[in-house]
C-alpha positions in Angstrom: 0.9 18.7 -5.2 0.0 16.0 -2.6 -0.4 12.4 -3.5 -4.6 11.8 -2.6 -6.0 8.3 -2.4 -9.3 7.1 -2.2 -9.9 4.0 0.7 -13.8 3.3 0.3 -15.3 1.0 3.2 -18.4 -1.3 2.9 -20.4 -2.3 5.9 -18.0 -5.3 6.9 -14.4 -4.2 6.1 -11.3 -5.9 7.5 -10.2 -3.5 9.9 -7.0 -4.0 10.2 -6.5 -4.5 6.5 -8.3 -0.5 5.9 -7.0 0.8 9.1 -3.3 0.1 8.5 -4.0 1.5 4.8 -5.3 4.6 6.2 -2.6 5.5 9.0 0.3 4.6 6.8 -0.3 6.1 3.8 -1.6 9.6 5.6 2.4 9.2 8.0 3.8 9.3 4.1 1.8 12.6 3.4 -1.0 11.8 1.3 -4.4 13.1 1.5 -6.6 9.8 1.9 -10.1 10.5 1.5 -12.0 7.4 3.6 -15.2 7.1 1.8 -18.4 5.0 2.8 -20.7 3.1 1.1 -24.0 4.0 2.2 -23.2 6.6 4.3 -20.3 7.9 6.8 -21.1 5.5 9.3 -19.4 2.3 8.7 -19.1 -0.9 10.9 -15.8 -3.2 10.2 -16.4 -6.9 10.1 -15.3 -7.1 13.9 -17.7 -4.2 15.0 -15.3 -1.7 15.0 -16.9 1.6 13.7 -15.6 4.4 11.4 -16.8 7.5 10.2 -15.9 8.2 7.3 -14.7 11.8 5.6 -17.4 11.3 3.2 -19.8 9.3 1.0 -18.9 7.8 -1.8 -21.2 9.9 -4.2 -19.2 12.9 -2.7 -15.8 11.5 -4.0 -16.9 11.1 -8.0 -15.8 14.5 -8.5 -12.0 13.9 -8.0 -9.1 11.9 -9.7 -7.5 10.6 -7.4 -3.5 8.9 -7.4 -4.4 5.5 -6.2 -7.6 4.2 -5.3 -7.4 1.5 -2.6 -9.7 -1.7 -1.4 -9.0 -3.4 2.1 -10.9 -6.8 1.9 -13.1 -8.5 4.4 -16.2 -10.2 4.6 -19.2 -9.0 3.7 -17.1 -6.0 3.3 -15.7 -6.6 -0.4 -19.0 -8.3 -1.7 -20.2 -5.2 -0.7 -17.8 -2.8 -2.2 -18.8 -5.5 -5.8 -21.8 -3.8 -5.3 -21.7 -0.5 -5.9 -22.0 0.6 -8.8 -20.3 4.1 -8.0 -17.3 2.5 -7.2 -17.3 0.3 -10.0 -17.5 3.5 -12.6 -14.4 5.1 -10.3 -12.5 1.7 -11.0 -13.1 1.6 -14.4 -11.7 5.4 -14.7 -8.9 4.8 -12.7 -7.9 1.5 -15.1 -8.5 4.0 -17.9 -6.2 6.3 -17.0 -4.0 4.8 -15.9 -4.1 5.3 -12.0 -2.7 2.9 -9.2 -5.5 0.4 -8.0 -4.9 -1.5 -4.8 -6.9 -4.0 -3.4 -5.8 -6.8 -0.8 -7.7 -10.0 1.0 -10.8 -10.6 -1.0 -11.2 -7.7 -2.8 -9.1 -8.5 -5.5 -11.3 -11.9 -6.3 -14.5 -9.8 -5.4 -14.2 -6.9 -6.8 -11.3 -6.3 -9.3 -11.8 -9.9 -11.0 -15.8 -9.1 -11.8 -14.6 -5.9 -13.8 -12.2 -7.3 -15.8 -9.5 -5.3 -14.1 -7.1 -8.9 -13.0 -7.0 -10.4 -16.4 -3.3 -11.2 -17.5 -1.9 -9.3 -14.5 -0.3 -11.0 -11.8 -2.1 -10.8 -8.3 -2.7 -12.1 -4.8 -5.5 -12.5 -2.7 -6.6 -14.3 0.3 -6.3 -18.1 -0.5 -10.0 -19.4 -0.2 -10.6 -16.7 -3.3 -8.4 -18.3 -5.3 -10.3 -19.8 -7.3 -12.6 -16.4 -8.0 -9.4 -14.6 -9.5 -9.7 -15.8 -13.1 -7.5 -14.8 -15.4 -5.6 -13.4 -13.5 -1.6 -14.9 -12.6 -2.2 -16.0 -9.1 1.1 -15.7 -7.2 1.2 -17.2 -3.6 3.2 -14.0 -2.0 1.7 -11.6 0.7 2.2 -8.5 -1.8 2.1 -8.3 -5.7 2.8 -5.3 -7.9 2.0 -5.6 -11.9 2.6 -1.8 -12.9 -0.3 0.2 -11.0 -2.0 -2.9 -9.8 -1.3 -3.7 -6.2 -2.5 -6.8 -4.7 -2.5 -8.4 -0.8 -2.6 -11.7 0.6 -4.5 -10.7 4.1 -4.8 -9.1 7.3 -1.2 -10.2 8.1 0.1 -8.5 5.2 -1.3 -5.1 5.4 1.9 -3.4 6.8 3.7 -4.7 3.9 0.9 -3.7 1.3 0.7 -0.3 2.8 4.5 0.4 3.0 4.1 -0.6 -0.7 1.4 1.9 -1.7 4.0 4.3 0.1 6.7 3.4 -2.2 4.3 3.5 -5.5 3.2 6.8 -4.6 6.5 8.3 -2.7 9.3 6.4 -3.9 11.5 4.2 -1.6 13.1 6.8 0.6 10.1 7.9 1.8 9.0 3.9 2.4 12.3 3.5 4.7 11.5 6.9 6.3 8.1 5.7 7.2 9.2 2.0 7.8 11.9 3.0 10.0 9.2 5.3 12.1 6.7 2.6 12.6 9.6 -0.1 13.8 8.9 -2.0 11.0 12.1 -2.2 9.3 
């Protein structure tokens, strides 16, 4: 059965942080489902636009393997604000799932729910401070079981490969690494 993955984008997404998450994770095999927030049409924080496979009403149906968040800003306050996604979060903590955010989402969006507390996470530095109670480490990828945190837009290859190897295994992250140059 293939690995799916949810990647929801708010009006104001880091584009290189959601677009690297995107390619690399659908070169590995899985089936990632790019949702939007308030429609299928979605601008990224440098105007870039996306259209997305579907709303994010349209995803509630499914469980998916890993749910990830690329940051931004105003992109992850948005994604804080919906509440849909917030009720898919809370599932996927439930159960169990991998969760994934990187930049600010981690701060912005995981910290509000109560989904960093005790873990050990990164984020983009000027959110520091936001992260509570969490265990802030100053690295550009953290992994605390099936939560997966980034630093920023310059770590997004590494956070990807990383969802790769959480969800594939390590073979299948050199594979991939070794096709994109980035080993």
């Amino acid at each position: 059965m293939p690995k799916t993955v949810l990647v929801p984008l708010a009006h104001g997404f880091e584009e290189i942080e959601a677009i690297t998450i995107i390619d690399v994770l659908r070169r590995a095999g899985a089936e990632v489902a790019v949702v939007g927030l308030g429609g299928v049409g979605v601008q990224g924080s440098r105007g870039l636009r996306v259209l997305a496979d579907m709303t994010i009403e349209d995803s509630r149906k499914t469980a998916f393997d890993l749910i990830a968040l690329p940051g931004g800003m105003p992109g992850a306050a948005n994604l804080a604000e919906n509440p849909t996604l917030a009720a898919l979060l809370k599932a996927q903590a439930e159960r169990g799932g991998f969760i994934a955010a990187i930049c600010a989402a981690p701060a912005l969006v995981l910290e509000p729910l109560g989904l960093l507390a005790g873990r050990k996470a990164t984020g983009y530095p000027s959110f520091a401070d936001r992260m509570g109670q969490a265990q802030r480490q100053d690295a550009p990828v953290v992994q605390d079981g099936n939560l997966i945190t980034g630093s920023g837009p310059g770590a997004a290859m590494a956070f990807a490969l990383r969802l790769v190897q959480v969800l594939f295994g390590e073979s299948k992250e050199q594979e991939v690494k070794k096709a994109l140059l980035a080993a």
